[in-house]
Backbone bond lengths (Angstrom), bond angles and torsions (degrees), N, CA, C in turn:
res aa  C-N    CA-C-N  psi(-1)  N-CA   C-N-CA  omega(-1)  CA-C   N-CA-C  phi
1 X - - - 1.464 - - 1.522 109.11 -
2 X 1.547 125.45 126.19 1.506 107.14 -178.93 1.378 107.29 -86.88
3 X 1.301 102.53 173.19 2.079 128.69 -144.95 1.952 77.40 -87.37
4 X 1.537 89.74 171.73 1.657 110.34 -175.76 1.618 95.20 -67.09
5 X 1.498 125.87 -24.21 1.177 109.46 -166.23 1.518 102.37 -60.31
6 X 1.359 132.37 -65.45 1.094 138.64 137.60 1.540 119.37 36.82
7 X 1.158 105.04 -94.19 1.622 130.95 167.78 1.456 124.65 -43.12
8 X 1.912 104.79 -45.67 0.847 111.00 163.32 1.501 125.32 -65.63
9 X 1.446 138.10 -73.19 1.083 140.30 122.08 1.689 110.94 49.86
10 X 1.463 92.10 -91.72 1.544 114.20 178.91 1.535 110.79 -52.62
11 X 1.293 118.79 -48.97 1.726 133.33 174.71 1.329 105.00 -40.11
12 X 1.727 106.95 -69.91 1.398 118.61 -177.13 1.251 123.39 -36.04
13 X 1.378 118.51 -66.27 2.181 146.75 158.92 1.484 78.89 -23.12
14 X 1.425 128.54 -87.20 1.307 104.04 -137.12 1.170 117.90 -99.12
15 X 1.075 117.37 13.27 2.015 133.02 154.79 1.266 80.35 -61.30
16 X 1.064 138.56 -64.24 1.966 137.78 -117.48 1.636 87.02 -84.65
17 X 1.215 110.21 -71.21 1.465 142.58 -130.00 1.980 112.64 -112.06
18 X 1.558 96.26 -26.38 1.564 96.08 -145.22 1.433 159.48 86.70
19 X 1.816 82.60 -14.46 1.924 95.41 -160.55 1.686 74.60 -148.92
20 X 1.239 121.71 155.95 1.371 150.84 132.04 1.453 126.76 -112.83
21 X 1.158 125.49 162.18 1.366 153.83 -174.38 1.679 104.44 -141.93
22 X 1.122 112.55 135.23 1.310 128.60 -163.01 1.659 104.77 -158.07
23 X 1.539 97.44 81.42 2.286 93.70 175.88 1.634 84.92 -70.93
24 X 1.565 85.82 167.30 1.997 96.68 164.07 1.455 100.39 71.73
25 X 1.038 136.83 1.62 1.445 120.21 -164.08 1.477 100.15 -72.04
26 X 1.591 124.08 -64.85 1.927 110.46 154.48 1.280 125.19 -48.91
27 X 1.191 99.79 170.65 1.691 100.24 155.01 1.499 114.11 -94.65
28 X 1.226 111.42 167.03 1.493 105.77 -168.72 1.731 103.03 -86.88
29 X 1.106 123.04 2.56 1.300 134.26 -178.24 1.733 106.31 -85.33
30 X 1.644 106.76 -65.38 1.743 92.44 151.71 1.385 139.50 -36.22
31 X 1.516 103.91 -53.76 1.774 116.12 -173.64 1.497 96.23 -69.75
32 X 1.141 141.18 -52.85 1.684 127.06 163.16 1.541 108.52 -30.81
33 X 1.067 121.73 -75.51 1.279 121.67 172.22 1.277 142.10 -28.11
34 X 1.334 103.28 -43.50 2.124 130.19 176.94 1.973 91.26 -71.15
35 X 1.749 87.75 -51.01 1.600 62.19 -144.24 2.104 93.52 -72.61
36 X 0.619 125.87 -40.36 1.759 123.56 158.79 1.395 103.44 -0.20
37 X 1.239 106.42 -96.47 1.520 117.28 175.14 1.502 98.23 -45.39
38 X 1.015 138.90 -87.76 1.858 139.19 -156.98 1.792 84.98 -32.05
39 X 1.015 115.64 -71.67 2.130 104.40 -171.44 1.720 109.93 -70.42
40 X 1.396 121.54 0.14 1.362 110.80 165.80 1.648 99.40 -75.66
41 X 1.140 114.56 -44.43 1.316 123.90 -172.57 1.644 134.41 -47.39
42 X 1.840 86.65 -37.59 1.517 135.59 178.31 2.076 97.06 -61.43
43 X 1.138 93.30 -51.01 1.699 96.65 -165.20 1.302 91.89 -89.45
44 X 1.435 144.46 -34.39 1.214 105.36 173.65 1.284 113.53 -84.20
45 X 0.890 131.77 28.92 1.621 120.45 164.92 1.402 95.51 94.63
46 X 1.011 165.72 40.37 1.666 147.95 -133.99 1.679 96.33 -136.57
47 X 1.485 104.03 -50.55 1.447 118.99 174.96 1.885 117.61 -69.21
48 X 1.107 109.19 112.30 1.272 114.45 -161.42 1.787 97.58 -111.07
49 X 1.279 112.03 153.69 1.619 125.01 167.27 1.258 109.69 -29.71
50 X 1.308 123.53 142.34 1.780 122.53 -171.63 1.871 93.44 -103.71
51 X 1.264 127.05 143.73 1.423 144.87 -175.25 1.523 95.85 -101.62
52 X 1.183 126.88 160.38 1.512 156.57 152.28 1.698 109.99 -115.25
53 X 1.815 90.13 135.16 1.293 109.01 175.24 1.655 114.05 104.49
54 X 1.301 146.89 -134.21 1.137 163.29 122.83 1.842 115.94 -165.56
55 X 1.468 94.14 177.24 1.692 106.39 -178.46 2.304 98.61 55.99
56 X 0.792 107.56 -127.63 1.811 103.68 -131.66 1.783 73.28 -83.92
57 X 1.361 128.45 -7.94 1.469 131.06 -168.05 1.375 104.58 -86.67
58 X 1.110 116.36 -52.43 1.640 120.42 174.83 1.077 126.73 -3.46
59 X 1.381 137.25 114.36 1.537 129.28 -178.49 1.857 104.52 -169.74
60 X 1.102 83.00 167.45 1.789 94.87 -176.39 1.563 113.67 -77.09
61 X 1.103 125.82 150.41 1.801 105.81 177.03 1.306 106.17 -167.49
62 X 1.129 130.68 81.95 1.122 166.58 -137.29 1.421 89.47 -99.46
63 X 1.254 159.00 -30.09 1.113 146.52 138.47 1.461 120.73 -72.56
64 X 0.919 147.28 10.38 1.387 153.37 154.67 1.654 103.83 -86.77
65 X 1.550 116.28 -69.22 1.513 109.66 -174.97 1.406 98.74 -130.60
66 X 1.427 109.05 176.24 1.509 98.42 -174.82 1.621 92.00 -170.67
67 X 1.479 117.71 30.55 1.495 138.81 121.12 1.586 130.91 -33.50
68 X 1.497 120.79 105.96 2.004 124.60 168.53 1.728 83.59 -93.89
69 X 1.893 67.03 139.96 1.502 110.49 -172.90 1.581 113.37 -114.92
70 X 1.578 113.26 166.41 1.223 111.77 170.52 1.638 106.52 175.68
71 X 1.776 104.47 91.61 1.375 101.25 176.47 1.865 124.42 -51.00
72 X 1.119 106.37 167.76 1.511 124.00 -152.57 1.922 73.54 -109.45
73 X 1.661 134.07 106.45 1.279 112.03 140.50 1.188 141.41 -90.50
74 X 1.601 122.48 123.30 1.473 128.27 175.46 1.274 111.56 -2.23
75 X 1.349 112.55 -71.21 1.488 110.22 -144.06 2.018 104.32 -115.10
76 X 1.203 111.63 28.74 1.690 125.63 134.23 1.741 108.61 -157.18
77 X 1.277 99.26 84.75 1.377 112.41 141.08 1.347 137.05 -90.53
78 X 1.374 115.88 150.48 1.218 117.19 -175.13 1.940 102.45 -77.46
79 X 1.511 103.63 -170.86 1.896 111.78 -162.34 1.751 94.04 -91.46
80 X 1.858 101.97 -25.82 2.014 66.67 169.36 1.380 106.77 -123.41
81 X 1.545 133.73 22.16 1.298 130.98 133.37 1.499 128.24 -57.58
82 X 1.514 128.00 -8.53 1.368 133.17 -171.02 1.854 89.48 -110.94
83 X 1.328 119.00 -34.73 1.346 113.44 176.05 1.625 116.53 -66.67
84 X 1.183 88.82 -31.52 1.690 84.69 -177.60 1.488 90.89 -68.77
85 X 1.380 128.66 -75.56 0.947 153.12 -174.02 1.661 115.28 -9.31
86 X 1.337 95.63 -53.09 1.528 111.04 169.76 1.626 120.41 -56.84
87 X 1.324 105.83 -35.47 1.628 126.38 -169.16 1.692 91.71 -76.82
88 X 1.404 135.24 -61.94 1.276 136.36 165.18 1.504 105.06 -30.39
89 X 1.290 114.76 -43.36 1.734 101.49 -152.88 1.749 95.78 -91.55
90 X 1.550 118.07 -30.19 1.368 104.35 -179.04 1.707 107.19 -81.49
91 X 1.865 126.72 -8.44 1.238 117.66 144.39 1.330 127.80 -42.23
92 X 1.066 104.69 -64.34 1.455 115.11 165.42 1.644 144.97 -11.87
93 X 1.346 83.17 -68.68 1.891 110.64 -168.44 2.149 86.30 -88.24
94 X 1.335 130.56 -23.28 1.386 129.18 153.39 1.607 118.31 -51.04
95 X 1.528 91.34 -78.53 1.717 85.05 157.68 1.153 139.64 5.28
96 X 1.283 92.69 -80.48 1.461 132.98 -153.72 1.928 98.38 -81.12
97 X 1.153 113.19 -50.10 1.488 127.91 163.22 1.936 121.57 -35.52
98 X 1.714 92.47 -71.36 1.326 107.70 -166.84 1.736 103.24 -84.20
99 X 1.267 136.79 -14.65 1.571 130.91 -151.66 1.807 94.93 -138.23
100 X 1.697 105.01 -28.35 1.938 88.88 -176.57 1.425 97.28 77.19
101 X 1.317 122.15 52.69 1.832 94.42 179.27 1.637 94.35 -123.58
102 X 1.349 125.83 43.34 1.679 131.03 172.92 0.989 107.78 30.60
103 X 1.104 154.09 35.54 1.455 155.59 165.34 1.528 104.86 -76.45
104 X 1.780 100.72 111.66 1.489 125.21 -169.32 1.722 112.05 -106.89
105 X 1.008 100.39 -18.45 1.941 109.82 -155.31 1.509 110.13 -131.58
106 X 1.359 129.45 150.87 1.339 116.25 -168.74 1.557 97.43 -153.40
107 X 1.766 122.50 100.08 1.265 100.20 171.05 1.492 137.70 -94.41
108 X 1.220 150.77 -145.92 1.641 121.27 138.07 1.502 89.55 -173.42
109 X 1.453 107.62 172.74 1.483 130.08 -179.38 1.681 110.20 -158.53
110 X 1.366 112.39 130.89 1.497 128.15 142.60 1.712 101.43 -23.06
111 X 1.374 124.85 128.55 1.141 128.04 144.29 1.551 120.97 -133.85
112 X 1.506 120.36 118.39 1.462 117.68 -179.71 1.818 98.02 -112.61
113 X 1.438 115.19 146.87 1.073 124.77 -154.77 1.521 88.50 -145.36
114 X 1.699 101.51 93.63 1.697 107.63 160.04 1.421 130.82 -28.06
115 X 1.318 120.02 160.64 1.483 117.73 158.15 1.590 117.97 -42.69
116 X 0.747 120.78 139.31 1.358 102.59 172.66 1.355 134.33 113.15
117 X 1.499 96.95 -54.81 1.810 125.61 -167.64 1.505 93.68 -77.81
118 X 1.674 95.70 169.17 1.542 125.53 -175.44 1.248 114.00 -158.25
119 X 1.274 105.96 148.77 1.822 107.83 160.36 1.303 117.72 -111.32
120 X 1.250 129.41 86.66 1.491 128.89 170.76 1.491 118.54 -14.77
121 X 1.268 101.75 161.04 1.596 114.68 177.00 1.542 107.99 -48.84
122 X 1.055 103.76 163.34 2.297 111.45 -174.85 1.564 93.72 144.33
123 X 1.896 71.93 164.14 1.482 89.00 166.96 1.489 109.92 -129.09
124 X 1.317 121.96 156.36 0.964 111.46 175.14 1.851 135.92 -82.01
125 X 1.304 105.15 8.66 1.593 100.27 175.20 1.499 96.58 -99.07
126 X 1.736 109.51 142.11 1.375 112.88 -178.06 1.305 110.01 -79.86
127 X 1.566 101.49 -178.62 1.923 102.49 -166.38 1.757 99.19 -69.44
128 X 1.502 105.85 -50.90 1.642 114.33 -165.42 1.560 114.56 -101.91
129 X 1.919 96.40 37.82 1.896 97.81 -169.44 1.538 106.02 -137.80
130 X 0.886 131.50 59.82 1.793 114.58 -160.73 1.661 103.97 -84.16
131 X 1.192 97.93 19.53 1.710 84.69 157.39 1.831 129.59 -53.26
132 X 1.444 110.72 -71.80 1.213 99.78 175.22 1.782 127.32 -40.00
133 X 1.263 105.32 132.72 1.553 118.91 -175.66 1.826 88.77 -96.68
134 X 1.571 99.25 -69.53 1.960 86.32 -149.56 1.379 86.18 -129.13
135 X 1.579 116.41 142.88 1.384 149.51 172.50 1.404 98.10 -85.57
136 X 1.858 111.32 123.08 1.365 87.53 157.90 1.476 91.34 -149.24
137 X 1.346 117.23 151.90 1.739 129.65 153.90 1.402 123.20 -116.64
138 X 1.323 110.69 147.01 1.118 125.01 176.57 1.623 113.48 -122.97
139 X 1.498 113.92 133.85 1.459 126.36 -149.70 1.701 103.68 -95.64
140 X 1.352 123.27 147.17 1.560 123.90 -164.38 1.714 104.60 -129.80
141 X 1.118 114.01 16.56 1.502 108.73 -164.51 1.691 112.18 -120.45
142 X 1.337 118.03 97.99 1.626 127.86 177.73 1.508 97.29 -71.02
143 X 2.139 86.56 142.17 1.497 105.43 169.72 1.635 104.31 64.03
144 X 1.412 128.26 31.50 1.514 124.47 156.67 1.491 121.49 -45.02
145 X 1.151 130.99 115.92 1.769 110.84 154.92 1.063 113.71 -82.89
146 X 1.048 141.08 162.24 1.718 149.86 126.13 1.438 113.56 -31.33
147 X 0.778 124.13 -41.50 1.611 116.04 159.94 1.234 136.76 -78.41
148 X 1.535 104.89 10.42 1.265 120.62 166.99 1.683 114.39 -89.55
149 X 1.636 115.58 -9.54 1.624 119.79 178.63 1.634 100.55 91.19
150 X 1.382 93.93 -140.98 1.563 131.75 -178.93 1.469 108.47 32.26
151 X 1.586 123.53 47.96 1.928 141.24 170.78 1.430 85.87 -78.81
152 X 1.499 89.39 130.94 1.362 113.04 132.82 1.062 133.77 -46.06
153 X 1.369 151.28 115.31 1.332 126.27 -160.63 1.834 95.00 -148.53
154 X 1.772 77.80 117.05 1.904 87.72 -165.34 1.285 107.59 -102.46
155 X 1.521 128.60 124.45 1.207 129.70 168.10 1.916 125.52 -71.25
156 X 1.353 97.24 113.82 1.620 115.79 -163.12 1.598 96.34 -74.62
157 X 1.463 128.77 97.97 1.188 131.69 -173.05 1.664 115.07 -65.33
158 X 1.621 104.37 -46.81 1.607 113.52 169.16 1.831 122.78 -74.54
159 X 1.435 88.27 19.73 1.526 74.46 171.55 1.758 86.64 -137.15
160 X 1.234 128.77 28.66 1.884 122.86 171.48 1.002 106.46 -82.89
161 X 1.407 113.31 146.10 1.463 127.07 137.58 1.158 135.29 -70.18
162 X 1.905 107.28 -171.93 1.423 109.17 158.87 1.548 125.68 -85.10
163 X 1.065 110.41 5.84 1.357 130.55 -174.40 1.290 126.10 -81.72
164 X 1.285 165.11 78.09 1.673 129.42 -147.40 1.577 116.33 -98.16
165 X 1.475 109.23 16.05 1.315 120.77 170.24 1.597 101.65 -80.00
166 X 1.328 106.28 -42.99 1.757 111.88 -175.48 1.352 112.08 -86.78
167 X 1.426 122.60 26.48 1.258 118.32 152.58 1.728 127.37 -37.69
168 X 1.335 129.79 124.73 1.086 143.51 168.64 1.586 126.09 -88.21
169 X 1.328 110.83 109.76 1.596 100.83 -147.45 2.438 83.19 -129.58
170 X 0.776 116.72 166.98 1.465 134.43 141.68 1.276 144.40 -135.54
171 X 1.443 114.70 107.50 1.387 128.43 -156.24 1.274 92.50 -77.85
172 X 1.975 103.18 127.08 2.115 97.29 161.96 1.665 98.94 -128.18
173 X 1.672 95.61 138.02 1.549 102.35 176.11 1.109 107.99 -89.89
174 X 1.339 113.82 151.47 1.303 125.25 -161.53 1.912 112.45 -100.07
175 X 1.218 104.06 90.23 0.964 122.81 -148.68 1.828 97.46 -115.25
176 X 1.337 121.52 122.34 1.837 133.95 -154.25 1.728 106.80 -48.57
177 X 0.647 122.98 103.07 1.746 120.87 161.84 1.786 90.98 132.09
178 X 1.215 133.17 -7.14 1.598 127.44 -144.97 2.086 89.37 -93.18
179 X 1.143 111.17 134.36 1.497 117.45 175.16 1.475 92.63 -104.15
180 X 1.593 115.68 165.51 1.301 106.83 177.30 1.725 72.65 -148.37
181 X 1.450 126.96 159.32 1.496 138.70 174.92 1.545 105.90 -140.10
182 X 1.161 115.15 159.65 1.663 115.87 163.10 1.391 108.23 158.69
183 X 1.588 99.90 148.57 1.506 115.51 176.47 1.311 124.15 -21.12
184 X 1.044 162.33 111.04 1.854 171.71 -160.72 1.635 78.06 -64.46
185 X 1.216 98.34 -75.91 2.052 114.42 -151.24 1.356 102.40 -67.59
186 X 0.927 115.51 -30.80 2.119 119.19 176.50 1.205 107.83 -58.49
187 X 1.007 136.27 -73.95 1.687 159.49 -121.13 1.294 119.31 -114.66
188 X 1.325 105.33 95.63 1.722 103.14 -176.99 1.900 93.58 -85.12
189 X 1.273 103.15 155.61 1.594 110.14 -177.34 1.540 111.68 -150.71
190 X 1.572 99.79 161.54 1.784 99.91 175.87 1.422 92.26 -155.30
191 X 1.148 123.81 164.96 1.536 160.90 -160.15 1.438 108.52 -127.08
192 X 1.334 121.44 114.71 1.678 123.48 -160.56 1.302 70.05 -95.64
193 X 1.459 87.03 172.28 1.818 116.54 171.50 1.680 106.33 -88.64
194 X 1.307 115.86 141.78 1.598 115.92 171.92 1.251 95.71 -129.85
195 X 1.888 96.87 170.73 1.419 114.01 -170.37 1.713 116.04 -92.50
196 X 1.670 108.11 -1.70 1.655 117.48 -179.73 1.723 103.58 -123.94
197 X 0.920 100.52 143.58 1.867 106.15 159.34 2.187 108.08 -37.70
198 X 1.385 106.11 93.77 0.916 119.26 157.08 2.105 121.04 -51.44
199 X 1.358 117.72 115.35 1.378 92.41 160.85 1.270 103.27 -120.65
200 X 1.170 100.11 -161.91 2.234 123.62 -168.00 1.177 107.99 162.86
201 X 1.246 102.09 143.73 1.801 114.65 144.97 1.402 119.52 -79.88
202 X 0.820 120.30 146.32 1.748 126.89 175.08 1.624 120.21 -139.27
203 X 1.160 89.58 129.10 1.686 94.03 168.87 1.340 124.27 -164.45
204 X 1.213 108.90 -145.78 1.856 119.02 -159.99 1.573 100.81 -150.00
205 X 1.371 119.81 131.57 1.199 121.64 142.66 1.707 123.90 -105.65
206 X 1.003 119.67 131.83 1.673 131.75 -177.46 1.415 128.54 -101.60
207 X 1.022 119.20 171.44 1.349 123.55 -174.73 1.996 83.95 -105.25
208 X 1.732 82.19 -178.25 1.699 110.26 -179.03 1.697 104.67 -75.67
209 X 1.211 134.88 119.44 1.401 113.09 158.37 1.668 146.86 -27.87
């Protein structure tokens, strides 16, 4: 479980900034583990095509993202899906402590992201849903280069212009143990293409309805 520095840390980033970055946030003994299972999952077929949108919008879009999925359920998880799981929820109730940001609900999913694939620009809070508060992933892949691609690459809204050539963006590689957090409604984002099977966890924390 990481120490309050940790927590704190993360609090601070997104008072400051909106977004944190957090390497080390697992141990690399978990993230071996996640991502193990996340590609056991992969071969049995378990991880299915990722959809855009939700409710009557829902649909597959294979040019938008081109991310396999596989929610995490509450109540049969595996021993290091409930560990992670736990680490999310004492994020959480920190959160929720040091910043006031009502965050009640916590979802997540396996995501492996082929050679190749991408997730276009978006954000993740829907047009007619403002539940989600904070986006966050956590990265599963040992020994990344940078020349392997597949950054996160987050568009810094308080630092744009009028320009859209001078967009201000920060690319993060997704590099094993690394958490990344940030505003749902702030943060437009995209998913470069890489040259290996990208994995992660991904999810959402929300407020109460």
């Amino acid at each position: 479980m990481p120490n309050s520095d940790y927590f704190k840390s993360t609090a601070l980033a997104l008072q400051r900034d909106g977004y944190a970055v957090v390497p080390d946030f697992i141990t690399p003994m978990l993230a071996t583990e996640l991502a193990r299972e996340c590609n056991a999952q992969n071969l049995a077929s378990l991880l299915t095509p990722a959809h855009v949108g939700h409710g009557m919008q829902r649909q597959h879009a294979e040019l938008i993202r081109g991310d396999h999925t596989n929610w995490f359920n509450p109540l049969a998880m595996s021993v290091v899906q409930t560990a992670f799981w736990d680490q999310m929820q004492a994020l959480r109730r920190s959160l929720n402590q040091r910043l006031l940001l009502g965050l009640d609900a916590f979802e997540t999913h396996y995501a492996l992201y082929p050679p190749g694939s991408r997730y276009r620009r978006h954000r993740d809070r829907f047009r007619d849903d403002d539940l989600r508060v904070l986006s966050m992933v956590c990265y599963l892949n040992d020994d990344w280069l940078e020349s392997e691609g597949g950054a996160l690459r987050l568009y810094l809204p308080a630092l744009q212009t009028d320009a859209p050539e001078t967009e201000i963006f920060r690319d993060i590689f997704p590099h094993s143990g690394t958490l990344v957090v940030f505003l749902s409604a702030e943060f437009e984002h995209e998913v470069l293409p890489a040259t290996r099977n990208r994995l992660s966890i991904a999810g959402w924390f929300s407020r109460r309805a």
